[in-house]
Predicted model as a PDB file, atoms N, CA, C, CB and O in Angstrom, pLDDT in the B-factor column:
MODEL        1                                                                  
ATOM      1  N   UNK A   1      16.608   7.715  -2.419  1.00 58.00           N  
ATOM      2  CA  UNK A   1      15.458   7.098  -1.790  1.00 58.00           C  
ATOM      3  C   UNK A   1      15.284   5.639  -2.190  1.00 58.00           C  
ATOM      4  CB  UNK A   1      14.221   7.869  -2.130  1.00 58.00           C  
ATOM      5  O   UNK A   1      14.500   4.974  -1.512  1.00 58.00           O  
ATOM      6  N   UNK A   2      15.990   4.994  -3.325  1.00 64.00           N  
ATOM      7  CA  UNK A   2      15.958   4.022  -3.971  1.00 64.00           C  
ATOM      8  C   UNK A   2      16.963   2.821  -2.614  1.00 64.00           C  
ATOM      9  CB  UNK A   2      16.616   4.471  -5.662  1.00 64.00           C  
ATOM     10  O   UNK A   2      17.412   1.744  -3.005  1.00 64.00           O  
ATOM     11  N   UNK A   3      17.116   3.211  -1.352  1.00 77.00           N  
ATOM     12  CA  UNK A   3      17.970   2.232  -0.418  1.00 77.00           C  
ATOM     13  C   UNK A   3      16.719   1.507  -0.036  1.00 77.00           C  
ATOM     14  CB  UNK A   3      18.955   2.938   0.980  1.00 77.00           C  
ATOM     15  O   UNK A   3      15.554   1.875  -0.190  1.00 77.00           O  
ATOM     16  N   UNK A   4      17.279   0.180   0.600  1.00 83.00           N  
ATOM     17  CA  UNK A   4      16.209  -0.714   1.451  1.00 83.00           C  
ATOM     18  C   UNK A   4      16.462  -0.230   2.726  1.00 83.00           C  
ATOM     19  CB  UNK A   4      16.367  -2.405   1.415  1.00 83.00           C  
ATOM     20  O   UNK A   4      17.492   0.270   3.180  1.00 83.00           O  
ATOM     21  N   UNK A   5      15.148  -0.493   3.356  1.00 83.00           N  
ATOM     22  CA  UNK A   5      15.440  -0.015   4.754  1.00 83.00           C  
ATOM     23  C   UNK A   5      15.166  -1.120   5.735  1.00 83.00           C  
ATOM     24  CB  UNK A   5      14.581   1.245   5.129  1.00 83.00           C  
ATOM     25  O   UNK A   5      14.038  -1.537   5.999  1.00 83.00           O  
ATOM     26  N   UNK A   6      16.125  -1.494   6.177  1.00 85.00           N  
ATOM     27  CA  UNK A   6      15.899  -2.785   7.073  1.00 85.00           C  
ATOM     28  C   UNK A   6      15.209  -2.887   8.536  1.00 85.00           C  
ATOM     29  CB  UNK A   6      17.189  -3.296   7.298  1.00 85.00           C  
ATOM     30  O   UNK A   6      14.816  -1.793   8.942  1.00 85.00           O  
ATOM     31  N   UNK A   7      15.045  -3.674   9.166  1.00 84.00           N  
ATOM     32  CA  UNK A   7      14.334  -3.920  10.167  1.00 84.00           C  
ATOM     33  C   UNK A   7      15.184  -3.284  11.514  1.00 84.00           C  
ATOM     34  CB  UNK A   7      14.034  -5.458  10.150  1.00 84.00           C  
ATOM     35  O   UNK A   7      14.700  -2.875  12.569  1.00 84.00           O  
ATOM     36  N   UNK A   8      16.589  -3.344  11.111  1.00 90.00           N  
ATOM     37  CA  UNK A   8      17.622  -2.592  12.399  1.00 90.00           C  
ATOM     38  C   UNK A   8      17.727  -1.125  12.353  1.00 90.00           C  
ATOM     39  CB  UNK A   8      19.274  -3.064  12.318  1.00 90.00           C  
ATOM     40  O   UNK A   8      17.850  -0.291  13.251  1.00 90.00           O  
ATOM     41  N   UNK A   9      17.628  -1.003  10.793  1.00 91.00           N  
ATOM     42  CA  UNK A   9      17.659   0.813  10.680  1.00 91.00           C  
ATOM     43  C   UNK A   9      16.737   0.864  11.357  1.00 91.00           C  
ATOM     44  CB  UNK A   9      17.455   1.768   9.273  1.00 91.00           C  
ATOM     45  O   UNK A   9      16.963   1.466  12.407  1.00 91.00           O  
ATOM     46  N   UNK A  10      14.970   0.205  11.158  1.00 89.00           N  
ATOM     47  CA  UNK A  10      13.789   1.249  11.993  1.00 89.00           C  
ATOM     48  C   UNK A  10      13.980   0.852  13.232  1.00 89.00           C  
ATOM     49  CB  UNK A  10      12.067   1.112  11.641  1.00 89.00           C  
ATOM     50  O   UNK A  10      13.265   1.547  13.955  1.00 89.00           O  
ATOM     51  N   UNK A  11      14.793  -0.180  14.060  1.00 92.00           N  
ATOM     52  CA  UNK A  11      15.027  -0.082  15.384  1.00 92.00           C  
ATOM     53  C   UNK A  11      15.798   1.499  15.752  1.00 92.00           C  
ATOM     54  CB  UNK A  11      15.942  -1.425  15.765  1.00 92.00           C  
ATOM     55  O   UNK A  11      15.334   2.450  16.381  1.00 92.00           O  
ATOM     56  N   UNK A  12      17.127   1.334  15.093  1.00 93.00           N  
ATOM     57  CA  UNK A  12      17.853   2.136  15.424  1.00 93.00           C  
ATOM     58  C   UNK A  12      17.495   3.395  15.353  1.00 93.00           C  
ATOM     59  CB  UNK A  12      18.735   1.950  14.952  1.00 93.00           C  
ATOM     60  O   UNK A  12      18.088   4.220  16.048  1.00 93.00           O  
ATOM     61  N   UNK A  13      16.086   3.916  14.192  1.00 93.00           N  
ATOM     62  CA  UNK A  13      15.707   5.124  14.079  1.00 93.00           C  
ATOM     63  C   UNK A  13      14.679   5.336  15.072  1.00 93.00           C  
ATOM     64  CB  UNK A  13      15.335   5.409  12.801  1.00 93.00           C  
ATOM     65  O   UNK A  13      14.325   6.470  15.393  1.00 93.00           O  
ATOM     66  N   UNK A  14      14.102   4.098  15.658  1.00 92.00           N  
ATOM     67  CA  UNK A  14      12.458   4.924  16.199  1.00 92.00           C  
ATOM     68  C   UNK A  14      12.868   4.233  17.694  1.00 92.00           C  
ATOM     69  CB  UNK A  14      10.365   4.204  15.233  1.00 92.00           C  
ATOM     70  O   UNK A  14      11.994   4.222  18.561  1.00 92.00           O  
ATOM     71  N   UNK A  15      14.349   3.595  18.024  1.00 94.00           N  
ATOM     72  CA  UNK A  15      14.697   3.011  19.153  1.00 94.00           C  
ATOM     73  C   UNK A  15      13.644   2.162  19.990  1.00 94.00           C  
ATOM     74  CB  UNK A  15      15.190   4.003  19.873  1.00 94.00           C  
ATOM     75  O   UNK A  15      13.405   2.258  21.193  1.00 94.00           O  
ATOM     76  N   UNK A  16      13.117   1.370  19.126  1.00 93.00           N  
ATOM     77  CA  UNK A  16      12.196   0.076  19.633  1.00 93.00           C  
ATOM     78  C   UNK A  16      12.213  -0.853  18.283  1.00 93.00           C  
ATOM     79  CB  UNK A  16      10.372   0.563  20.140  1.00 93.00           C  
ATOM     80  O   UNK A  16      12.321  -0.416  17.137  1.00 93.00           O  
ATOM     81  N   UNK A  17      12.080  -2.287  18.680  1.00 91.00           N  
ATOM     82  CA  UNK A  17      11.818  -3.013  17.043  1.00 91.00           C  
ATOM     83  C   UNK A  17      10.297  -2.867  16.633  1.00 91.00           C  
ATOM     84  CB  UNK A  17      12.178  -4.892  17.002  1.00 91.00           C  
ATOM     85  O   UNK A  17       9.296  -2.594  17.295  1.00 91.00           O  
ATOM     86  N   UNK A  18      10.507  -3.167  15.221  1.00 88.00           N  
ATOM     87  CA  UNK A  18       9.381  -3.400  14.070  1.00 88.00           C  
ATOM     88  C   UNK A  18       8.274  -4.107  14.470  1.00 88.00           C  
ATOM     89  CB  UNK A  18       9.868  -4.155  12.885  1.00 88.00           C  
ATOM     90  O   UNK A  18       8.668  -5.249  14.707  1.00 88.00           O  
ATOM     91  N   UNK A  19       6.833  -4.002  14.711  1.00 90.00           N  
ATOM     92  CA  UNK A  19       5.883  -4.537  15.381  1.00 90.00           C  
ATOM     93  C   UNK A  19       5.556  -5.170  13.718  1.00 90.00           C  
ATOM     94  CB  UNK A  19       4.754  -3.451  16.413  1.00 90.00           C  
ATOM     95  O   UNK A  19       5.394  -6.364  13.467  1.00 90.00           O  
ATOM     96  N   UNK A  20       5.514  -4.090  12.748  1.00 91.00           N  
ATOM     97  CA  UNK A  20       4.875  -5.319  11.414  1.00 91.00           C  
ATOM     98  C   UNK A  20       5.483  -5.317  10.207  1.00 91.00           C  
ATOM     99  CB  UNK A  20       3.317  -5.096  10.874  1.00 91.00           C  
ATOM    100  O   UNK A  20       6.559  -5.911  10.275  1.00 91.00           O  
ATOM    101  N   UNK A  21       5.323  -5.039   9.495  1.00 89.00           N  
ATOM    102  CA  UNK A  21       5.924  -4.805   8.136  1.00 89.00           C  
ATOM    103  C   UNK A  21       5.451  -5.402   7.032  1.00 89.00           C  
ATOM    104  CB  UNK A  21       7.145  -5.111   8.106  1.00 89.00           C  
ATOM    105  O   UNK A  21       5.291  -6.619   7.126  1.00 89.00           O  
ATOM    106  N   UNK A  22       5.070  -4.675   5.585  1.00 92.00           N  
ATOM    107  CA  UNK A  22       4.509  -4.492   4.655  1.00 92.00           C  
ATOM    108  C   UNK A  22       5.622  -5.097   3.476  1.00 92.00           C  
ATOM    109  CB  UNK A  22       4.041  -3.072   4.686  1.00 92.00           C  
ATOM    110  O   UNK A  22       6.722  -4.547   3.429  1.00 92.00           O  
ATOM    111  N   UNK A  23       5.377  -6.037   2.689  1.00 92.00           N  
ATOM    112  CA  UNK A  23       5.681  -6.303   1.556  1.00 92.00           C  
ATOM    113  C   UNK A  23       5.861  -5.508   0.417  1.00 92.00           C  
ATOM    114  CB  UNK A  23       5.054  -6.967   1.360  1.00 92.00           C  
ATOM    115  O   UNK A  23       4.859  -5.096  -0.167  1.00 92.00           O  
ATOM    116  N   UNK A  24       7.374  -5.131  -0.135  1.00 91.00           N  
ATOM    117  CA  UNK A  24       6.349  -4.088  -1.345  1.00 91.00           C  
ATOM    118  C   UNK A  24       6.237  -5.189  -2.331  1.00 91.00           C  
ATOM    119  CB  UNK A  24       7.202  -2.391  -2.226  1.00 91.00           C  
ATOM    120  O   UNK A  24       7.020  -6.138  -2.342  1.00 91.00           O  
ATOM    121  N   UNK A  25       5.237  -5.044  -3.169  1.00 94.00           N  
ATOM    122  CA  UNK A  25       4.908  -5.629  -4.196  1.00 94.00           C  
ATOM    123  C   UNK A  25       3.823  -5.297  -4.958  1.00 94.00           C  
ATOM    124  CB  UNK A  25       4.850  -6.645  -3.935  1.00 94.00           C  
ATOM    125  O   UNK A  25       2.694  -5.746  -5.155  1.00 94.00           O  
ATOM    126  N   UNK A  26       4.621  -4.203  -5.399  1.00 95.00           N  
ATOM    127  CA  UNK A  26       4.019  -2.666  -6.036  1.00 95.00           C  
ATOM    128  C   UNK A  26       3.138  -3.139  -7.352  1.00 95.00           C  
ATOM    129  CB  UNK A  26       5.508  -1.402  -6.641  1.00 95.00           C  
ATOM    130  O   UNK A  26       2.118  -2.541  -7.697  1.00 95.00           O  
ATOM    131  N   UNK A  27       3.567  -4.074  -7.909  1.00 96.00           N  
ATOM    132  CA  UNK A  27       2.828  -5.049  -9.416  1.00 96.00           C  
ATOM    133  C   UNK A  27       1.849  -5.388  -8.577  1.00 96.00           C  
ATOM    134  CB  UNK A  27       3.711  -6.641 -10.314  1.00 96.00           C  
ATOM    135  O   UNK A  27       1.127  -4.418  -8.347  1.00 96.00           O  
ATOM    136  N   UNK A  28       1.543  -6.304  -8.056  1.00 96.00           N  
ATOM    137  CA  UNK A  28       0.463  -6.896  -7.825  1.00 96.00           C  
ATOM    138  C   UNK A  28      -0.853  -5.807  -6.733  1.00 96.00           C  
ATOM    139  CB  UNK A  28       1.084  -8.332  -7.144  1.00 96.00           C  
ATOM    140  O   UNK A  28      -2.041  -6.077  -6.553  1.00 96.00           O  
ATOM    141  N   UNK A  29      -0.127  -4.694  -6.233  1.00 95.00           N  
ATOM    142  CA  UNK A  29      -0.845  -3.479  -5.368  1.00 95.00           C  
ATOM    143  C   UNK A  29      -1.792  -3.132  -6.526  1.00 95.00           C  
ATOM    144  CB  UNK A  29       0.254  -2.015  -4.775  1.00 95.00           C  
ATOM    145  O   UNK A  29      -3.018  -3.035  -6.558  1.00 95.00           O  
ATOM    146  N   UNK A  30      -0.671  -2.946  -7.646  1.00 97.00           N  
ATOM    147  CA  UNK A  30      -1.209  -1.756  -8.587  1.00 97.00           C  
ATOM    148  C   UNK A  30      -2.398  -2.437  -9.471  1.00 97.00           C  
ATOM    149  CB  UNK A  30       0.116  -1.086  -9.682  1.00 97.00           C  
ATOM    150  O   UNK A  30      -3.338  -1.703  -9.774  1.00 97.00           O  
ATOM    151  N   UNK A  31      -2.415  -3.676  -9.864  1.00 97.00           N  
ATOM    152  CA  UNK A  31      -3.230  -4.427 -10.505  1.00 97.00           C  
ATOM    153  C   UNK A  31      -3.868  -4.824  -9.454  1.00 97.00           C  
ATOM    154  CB  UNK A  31      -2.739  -5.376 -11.346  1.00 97.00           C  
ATOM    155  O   UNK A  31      -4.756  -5.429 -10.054  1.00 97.00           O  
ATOM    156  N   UNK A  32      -4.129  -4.968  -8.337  1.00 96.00           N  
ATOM    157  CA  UNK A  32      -5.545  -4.954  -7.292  1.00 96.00           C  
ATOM    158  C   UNK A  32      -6.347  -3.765  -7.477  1.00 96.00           C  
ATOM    159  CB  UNK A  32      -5.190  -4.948  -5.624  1.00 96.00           C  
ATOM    160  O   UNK A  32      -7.574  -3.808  -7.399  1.00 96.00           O  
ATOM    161  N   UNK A  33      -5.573  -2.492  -7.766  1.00 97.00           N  
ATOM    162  CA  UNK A  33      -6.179  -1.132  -7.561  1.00 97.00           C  
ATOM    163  C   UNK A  33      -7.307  -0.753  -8.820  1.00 97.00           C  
ATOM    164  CB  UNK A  33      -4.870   0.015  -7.524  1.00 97.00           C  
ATOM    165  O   UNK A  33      -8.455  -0.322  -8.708  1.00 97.00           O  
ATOM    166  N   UNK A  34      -6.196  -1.221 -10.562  1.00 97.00           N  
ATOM    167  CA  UNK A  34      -6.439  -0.786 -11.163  1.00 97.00           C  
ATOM    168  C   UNK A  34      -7.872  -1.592 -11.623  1.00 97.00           C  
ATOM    169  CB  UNK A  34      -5.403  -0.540 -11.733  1.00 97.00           C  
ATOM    170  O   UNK A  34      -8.804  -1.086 -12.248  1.00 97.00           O  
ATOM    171  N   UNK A  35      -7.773  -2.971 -11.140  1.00 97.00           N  
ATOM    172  CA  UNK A  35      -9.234  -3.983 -11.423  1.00 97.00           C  
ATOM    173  C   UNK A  35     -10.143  -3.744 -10.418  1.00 97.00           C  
ATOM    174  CB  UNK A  35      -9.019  -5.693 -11.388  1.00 97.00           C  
ATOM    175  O   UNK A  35     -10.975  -4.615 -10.167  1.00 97.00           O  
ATOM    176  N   UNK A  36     -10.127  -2.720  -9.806  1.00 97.00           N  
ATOM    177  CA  UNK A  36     -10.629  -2.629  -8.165  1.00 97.00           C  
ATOM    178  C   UNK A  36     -11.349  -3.741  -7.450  1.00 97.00           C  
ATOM    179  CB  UNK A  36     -11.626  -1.499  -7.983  1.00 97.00           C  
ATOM    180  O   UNK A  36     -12.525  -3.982  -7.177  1.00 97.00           O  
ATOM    181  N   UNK A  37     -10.145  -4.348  -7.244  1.00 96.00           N  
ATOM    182  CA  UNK A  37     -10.544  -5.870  -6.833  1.00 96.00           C  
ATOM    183  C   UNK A  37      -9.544  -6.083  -5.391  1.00 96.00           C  
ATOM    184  CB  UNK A  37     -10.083  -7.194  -8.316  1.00 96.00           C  
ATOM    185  O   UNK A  37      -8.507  -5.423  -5.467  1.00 96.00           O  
ATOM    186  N   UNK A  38      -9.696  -6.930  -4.045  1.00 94.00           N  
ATOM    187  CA  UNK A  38      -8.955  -7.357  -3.444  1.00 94.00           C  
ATOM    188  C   UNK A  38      -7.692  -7.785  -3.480  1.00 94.00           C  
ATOM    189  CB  UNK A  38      -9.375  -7.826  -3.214  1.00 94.00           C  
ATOM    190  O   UNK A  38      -7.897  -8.983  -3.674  1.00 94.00           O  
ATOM    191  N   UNK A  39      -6.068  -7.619  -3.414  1.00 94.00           N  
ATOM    192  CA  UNK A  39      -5.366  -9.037  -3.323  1.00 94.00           C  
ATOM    193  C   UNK A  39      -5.170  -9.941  -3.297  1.00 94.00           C  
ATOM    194  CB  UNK A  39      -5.100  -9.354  -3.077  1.00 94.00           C  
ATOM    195  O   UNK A  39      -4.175 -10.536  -3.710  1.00 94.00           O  
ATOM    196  N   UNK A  40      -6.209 -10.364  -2.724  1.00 93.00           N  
ATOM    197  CA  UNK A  40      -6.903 -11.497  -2.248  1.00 93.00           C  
ATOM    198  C   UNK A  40      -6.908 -12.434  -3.757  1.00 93.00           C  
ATOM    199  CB  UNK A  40      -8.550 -11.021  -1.538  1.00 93.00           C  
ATOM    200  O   UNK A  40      -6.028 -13.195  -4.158  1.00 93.00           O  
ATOM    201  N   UNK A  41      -7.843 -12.181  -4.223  1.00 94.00           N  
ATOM    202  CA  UNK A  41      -8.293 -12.353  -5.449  1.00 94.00           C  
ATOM    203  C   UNK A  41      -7.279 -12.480  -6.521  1.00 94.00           C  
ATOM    204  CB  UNK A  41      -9.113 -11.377  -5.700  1.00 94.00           C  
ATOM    205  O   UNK A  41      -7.239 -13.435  -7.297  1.00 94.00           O  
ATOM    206  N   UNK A  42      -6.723 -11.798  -6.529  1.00 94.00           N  
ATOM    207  CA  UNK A  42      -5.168 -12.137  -7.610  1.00 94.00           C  
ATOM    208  C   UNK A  42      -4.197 -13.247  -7.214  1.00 94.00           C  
ATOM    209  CB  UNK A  42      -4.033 -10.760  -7.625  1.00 94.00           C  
ATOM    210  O   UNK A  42      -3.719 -14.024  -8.040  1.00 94.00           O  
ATOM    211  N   UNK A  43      -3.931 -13.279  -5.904  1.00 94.00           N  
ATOM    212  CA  UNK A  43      -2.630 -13.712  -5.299  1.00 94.00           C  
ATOM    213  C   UNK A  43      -2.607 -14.147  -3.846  1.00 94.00           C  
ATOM    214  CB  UNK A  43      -1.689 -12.630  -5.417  1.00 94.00           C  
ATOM    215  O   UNK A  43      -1.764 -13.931  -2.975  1.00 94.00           O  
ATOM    216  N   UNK A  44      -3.722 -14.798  -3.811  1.00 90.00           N  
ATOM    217  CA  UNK A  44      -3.882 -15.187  -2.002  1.00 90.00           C  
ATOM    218  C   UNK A  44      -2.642 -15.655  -0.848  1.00 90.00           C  
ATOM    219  CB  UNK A  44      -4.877 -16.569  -1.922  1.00 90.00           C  
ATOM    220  O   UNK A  44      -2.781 -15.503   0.365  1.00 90.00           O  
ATOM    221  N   UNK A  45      -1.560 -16.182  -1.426  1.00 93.00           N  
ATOM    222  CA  UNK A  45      -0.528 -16.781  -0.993  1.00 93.00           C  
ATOM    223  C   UNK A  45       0.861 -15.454  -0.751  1.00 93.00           C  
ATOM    224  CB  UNK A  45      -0.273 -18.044  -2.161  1.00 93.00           C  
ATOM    225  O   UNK A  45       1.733 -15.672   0.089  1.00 93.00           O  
ATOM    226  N   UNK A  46       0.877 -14.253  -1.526  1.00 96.00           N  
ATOM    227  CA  UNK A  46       1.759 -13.668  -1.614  1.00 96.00           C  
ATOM    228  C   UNK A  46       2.218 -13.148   0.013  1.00 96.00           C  
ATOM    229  CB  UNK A  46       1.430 -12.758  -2.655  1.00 96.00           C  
ATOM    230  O   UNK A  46       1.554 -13.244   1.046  1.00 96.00           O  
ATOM    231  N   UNK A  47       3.465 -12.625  -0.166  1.00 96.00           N  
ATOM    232  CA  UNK A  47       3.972 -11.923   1.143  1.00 96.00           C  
ATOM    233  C   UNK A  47       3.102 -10.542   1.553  1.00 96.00           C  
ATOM    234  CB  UNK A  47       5.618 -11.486   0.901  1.00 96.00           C  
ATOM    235  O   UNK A  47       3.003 -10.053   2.679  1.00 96.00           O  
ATOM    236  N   UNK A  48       2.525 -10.081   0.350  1.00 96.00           N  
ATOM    237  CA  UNK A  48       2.271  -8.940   0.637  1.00 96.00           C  
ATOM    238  C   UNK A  48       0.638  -9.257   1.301  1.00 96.00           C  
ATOM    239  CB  UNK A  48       2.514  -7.946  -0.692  1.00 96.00           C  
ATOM    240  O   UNK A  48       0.246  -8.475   2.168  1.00 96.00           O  
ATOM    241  N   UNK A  49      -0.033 -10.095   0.988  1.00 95.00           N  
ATOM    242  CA  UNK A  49      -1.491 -10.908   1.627  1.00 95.00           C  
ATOM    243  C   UNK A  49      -0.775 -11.123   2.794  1.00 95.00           C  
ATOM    244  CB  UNK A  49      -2.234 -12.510   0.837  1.00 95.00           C  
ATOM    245  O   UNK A  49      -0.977 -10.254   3.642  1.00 95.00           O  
ATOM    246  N   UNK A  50       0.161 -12.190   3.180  1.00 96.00           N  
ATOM    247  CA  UNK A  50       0.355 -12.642   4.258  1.00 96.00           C  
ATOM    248  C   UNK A  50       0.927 -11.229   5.331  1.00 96.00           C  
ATOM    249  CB  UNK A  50       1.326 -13.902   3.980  1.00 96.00           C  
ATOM    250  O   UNK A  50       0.879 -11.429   6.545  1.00 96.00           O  
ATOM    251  N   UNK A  51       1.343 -10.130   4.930  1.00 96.00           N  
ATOM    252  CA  UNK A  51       1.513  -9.291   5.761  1.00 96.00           C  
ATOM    253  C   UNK A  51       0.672  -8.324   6.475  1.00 96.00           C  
ATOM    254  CB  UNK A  51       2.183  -8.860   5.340  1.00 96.00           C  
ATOM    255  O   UNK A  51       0.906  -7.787   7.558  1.00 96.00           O  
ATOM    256  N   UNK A  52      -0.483  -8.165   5.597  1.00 95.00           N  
ATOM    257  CA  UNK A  52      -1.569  -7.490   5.441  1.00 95.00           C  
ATOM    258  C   UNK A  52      -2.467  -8.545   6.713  1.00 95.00           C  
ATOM    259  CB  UNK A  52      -2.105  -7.423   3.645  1.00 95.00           C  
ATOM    260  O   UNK A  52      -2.931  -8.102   7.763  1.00 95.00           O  
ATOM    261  N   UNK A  53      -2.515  -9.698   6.348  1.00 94.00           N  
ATOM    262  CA  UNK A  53      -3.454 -10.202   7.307  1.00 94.00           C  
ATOM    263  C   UNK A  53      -2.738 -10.084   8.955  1.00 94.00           C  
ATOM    264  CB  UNK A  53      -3.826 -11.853   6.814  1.00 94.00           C  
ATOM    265  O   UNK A  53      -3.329 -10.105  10.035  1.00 94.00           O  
ATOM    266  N   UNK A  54      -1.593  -9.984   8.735  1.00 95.00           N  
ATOM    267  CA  UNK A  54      -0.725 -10.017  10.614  1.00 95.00           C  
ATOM    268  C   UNK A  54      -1.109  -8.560  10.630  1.00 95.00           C  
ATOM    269  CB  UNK A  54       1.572 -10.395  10.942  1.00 95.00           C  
ATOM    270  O   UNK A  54      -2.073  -8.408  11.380  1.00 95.00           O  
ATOM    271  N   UNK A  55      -0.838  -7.797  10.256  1.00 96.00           N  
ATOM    272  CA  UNK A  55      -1.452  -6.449  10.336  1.00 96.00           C  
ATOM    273  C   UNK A  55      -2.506  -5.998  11.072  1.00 96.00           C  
ATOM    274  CB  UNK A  55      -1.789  -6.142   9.317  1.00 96.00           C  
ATOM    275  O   UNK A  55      -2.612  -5.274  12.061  1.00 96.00           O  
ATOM    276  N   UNK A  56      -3.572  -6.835  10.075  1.00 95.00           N  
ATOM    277  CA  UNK A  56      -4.891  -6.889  10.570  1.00 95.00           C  
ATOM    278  C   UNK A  56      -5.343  -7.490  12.089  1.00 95.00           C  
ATOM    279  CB  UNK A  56      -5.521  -7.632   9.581  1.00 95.00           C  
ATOM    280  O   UNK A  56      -6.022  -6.999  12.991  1.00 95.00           O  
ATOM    281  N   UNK A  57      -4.575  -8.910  11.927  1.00 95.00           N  
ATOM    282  CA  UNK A  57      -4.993  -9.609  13.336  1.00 95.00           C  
ATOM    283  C   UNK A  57      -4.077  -8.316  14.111  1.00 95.00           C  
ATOM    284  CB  UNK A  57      -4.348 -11.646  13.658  1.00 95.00           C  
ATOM    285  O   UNK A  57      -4.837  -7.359  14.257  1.00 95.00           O  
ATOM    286  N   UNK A  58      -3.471  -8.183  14.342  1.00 95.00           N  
ATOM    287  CA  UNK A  58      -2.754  -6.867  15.160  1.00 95.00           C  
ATOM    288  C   UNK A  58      -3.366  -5.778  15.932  1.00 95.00           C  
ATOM    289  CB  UNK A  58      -2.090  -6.093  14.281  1.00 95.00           C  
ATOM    290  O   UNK A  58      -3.181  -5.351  17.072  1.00 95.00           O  
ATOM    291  N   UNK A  59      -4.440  -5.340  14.616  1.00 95.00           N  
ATOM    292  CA  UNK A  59      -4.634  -4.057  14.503  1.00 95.00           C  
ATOM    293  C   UNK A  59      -5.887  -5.084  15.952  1.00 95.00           C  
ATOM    294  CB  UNK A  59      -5.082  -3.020  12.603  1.00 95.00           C  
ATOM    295  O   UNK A  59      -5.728  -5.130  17.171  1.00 95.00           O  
ATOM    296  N   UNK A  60      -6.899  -5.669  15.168  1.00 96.00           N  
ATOM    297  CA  UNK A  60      -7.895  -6.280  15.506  1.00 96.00           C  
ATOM    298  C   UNK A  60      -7.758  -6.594  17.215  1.00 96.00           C  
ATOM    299  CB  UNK A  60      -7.987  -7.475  14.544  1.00 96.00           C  
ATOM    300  O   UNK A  60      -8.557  -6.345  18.117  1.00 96.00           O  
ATOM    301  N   UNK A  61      -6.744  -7.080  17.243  1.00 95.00           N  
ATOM    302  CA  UNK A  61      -6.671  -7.631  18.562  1.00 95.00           C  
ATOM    303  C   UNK A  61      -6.097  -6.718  19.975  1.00 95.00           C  
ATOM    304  CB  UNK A  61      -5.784  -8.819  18.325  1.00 95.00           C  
ATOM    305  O   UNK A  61      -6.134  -7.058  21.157  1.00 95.00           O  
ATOM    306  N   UNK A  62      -5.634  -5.614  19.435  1.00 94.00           N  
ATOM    307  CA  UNK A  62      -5.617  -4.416  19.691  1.00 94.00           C  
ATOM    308  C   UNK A  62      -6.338  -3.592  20.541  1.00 94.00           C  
ATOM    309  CB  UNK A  62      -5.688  -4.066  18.866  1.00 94.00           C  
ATOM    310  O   UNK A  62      -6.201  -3.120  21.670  1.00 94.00           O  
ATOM    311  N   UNK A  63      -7.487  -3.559  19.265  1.00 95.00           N  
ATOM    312  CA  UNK A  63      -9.067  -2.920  19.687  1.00 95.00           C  
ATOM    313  C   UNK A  63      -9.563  -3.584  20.226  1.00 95.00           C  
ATOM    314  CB  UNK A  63     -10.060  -2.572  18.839  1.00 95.00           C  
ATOM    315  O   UNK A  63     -10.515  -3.078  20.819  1.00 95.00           O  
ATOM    316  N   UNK A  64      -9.345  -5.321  20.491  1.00 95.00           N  
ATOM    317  CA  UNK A  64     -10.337  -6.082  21.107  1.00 95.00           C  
ATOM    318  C   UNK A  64     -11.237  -6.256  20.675  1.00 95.00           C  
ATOM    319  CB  UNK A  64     -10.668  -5.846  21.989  1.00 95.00           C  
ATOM    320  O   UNK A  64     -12.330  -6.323  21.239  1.00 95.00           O  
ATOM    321  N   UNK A  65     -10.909  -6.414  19.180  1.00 94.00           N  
ATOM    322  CA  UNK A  65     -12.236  -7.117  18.085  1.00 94.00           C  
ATOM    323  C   UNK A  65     -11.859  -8.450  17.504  1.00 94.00           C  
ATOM    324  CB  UNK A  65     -12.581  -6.105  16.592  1.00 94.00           C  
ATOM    325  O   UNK A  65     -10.808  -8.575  16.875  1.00 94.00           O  
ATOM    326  N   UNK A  66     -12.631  -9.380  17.685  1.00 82.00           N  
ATOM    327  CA  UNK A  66     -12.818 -10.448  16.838  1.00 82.00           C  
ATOM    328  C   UNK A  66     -12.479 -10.406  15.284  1.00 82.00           C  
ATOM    329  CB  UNK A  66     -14.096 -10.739  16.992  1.00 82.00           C  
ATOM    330  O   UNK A  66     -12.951  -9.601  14.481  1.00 82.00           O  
ATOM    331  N   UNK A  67     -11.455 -11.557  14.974  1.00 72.00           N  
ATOM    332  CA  UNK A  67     -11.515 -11.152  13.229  1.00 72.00           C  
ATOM    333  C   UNK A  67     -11.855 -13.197  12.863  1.00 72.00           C  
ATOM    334  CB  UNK A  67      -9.198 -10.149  12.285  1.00 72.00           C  
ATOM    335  O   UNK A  67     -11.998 -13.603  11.709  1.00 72.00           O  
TER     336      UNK A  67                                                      
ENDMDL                                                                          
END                                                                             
């Protein structure tokens, strides 16, 4: 389970491309969790913030909500 899974495997597995994708950056998850504090707040610049917010506008714009 320890393989990366790339952006062509989940084409090739779910036969459409990747609409988003998540950063791991399991250190800085786990120390948001354990201070129960935002990402935000630790690390505003990281990949894993910047993925989280396309996510969001995604999700948001989606539903046809304002963010």
């Amino acid at each position: 389970m320890s393989k990366t899974v790339r952006p062509g495997d989940v084409r090739e597995a779910l036969g459409r491309d990747v609409d988003y994708k998540v950063a791991n950056d399991f250190p800085l998850m786990r120390s948001a969790i354990d201070r129960g504090i935002p990402i935000t707040e630790l690390k505003r610049k990281s990949a894993l913030c910047t993925d989280l917010d396309a996510l969001d506008a995604g999700v948001a714009a989606a539903l046809g909500l304002e963010r």
